[in-house]
C-alpha positions in Angstrom: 75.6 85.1 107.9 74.5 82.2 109.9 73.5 79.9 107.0 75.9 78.2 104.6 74.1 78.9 102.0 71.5 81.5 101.2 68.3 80.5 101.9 65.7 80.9 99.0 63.4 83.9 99.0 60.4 81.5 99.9 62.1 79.7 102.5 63.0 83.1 103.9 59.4 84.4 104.3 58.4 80.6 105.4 61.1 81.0 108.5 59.9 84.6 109.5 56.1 83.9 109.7 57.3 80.9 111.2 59.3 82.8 113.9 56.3 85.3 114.3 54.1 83.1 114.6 55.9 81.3 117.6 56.3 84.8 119.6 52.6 85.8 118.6 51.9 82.7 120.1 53.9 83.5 123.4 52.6 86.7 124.0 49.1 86.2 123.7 49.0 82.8 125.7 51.6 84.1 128.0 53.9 81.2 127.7 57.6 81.7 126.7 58.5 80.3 123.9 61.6 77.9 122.7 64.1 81.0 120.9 63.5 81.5 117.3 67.0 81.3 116.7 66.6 77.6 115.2 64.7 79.2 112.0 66.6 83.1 111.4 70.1 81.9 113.0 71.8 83.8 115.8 73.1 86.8 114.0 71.2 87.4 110.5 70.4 90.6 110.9 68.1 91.1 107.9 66.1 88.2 109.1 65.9 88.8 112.7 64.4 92.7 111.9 62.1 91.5 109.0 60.6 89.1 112.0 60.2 92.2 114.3 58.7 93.9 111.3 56.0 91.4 111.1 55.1 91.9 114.7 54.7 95.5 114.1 53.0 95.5 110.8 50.0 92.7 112.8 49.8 95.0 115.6 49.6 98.0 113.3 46.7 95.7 111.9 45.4 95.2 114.6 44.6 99.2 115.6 47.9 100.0 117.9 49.7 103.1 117.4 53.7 103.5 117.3 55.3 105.8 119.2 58.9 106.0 119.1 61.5 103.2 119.2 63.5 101.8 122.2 67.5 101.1 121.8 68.6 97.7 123.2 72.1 96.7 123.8 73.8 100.2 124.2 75.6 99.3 127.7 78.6 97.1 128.1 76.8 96.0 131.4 73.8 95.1 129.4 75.6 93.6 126.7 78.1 91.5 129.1 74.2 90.0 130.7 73.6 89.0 127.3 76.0 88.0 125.4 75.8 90.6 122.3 78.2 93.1 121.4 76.1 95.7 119.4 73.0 97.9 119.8 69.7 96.9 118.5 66.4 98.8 118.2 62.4 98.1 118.7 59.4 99.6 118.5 57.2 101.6 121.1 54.0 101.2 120.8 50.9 103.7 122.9 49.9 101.1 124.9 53.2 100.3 126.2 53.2 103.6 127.9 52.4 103.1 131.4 53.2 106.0 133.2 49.7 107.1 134.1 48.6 104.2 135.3 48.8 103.6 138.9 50.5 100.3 138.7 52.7 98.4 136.7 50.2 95.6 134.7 52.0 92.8 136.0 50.0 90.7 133.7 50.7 92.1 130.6 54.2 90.5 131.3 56.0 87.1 131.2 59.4 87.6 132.7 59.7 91.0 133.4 63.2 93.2 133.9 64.0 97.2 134.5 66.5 99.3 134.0 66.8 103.4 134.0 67.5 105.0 130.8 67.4 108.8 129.8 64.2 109.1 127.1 64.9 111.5 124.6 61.6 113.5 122.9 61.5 114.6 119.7 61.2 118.4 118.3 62.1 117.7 114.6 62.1 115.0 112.4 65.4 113.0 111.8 65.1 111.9 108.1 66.9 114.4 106.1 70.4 115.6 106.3 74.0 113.9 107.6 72.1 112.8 110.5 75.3 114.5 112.5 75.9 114.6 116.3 74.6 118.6 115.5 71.5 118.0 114.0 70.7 114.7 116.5 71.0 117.0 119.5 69.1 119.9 117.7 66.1 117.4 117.3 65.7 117.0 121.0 62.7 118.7 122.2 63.8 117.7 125.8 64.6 114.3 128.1 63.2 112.6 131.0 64.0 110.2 133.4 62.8 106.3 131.9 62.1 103.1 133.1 62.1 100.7 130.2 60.7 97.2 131.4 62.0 95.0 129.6 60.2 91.4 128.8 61.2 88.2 126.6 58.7 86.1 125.0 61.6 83.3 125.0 61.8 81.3 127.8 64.3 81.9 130.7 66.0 84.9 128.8 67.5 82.3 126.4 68.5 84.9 124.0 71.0 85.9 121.2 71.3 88.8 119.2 68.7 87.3 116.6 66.2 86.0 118.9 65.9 89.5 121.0 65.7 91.9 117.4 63.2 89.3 116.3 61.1 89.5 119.7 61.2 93.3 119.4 64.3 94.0 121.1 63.0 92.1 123.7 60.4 95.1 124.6 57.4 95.4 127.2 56.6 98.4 128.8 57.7 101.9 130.2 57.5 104.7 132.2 58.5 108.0 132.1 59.2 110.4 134.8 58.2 114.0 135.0 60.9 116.3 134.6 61.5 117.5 131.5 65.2 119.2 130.6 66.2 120.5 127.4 69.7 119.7 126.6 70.7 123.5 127.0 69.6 122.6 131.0 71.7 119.3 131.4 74.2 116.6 129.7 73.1 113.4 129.1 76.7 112.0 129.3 77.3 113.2 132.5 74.1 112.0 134.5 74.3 109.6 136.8 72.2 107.4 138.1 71.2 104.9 140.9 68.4 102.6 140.8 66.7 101.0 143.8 64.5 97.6 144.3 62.6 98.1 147.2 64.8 100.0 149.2 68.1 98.7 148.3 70.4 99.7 145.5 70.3 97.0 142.6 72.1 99.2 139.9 74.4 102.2 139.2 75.6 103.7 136.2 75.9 106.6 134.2 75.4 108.6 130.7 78.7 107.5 129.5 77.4 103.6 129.6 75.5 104.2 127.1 77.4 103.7 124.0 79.6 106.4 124.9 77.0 109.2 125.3 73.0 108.4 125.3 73.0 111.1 122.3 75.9 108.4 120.5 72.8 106.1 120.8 69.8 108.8 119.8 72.2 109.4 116.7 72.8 105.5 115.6 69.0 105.0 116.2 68.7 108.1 113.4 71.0 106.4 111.1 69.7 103.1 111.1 66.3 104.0 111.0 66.2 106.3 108.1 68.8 103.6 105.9 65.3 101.0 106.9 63.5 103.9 105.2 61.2 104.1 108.8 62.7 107.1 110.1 62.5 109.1 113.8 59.8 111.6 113.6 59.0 114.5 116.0 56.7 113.9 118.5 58.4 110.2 119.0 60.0 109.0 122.4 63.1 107.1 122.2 64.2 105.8 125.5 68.0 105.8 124.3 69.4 102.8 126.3 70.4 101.6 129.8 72.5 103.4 132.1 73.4 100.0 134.2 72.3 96.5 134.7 68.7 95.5 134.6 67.5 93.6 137.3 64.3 91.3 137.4 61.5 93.1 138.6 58.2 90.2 139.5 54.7 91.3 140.6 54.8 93.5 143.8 58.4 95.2 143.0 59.4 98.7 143.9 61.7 100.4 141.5 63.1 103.8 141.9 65.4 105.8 139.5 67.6 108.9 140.2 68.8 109.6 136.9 70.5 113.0 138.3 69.5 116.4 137.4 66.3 114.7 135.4 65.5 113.8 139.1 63.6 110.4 140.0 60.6 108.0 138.3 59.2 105.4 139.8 57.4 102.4 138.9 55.0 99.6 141.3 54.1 96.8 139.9 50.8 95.0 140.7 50.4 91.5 142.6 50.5 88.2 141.1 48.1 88.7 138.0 44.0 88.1 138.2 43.8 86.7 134.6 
């Protein structure tokens, strides 16, 4: 991929606790890091997940609880910000879910962006079968409106395809909005939506950004999961991808969603952080 030769098994597990190690570091000290691209390459896929993968498996140590996935990378505005052409996937963890809470944590975040997605909810599990555009939209138990926050433990957003899959698609927090459709009620393709910073509109977009249809993204997400032998389960929330540009969201922002007929959600974050 991005080495001329291929690396040795050993030197492959010494360069992914090496790149964990250097985002563990990040996100518990709250310092970006340098991008880990200098020890997986920019575009080695296998390495860049088996990093993430050893982020999850120390939080799953560690007592946290997974809850769905999140889909990176499904808009061409997205993509164009960052320089990738193809989707990528992380994991959502309970404590990332911040919807109750009254305020964004602003804390809990180093460089913090937003953008509106449609989450999908899951009725059935998605591991048996041809994994079809049928049997993807049958799983739905129903959709809501989604913030995903977005947050890089690499400094500046200095970020290529590998460094963002390793840093777990480059995930932070989210929040989901109340309304929940069945997709009998309403087409996630056709939705559009407007998001707001404060008052003023910072991005538009619509269903069809997202790779096509958000269920094209709910469907790849299937795919790929169950071929990593992880795969979606019901009960999980998948926020499926961004409907338009994400925009950088510090302590005190506003954000505001209409994501059409799934209506609005709404996020605050808090002041500069007490830590």
């Amino acid at each position: 991929m991005t080495h001329a030769s291929t690396p040795s098994v050993s030197t492959q597990r010494d360069v992914v606790t090496q790149a964990a190690e250097r985002l563990q570091t990040a996100a518990q000290t709250g310092v970006p890091c340098v991008p880990v691209r200098d020890l997986i390459g920019t575009d080695d896929v296998d390495l860049a997940y088996a990093v993430q993968q050893r982020l999850t498996d120390a939080r799953l140590a560690g007592g946290a609880r997974v809850v769905g996935r999140k889909i990176g990378l499904t808009s061409p505005a997205v993509q164009k910000q960052l320089g990738v052409d193809r989707p990528d996937f992380g994991v959502l963890f309970a404590d990332m879910d911040v919807s109750d809470l009254p305020e964004v944590p602003s804390d809990r975040l180093l460089q913090p962006k937003t953008e509106a997605e449609i989450a999908f909810v899951l009725g059935a599990d998605l591991a048996d079968g041809p994994l079809d555009a049928e049997q993807v939209r049958g799983a739905v138990a129903y959709a809501v409106a989604a913030l995903e926050i977005v947050d890089s433990r690499i400094a500046g957003w200095d970020i290529t395809f590998g460094d963002t899959v390793a840093d777990n698609a480059s995930s932070g927090l989210f929040v989901l909005g109340e309304r929940r459709l069945t997709l009998d009620e309403f087409e996630p393709v056709e939705v559009g939506m407007a998001m707001r910073l404060g008052g003023d509109l910072v991005s538009e977009g619509s269903g069809a950004a997202c790779l096509g249809d958000p269920l094209n993204a709910l469907a790849w997400l299937a795919r790929t999961a169950r071929d990593l032998g992880d795969p979606l389960r019901a009960g999980q929330v998948v926020l499926s991808g961004a409907l338009g540009p994400m925009v950088a969201t510090p302590p005190g922002s506003v954000v505001t969603a209409d994501v059409g007929p799934l209506g609005s959600v709404s996020a605050t974050f808090s002041g500069k952080d007490q830590a």
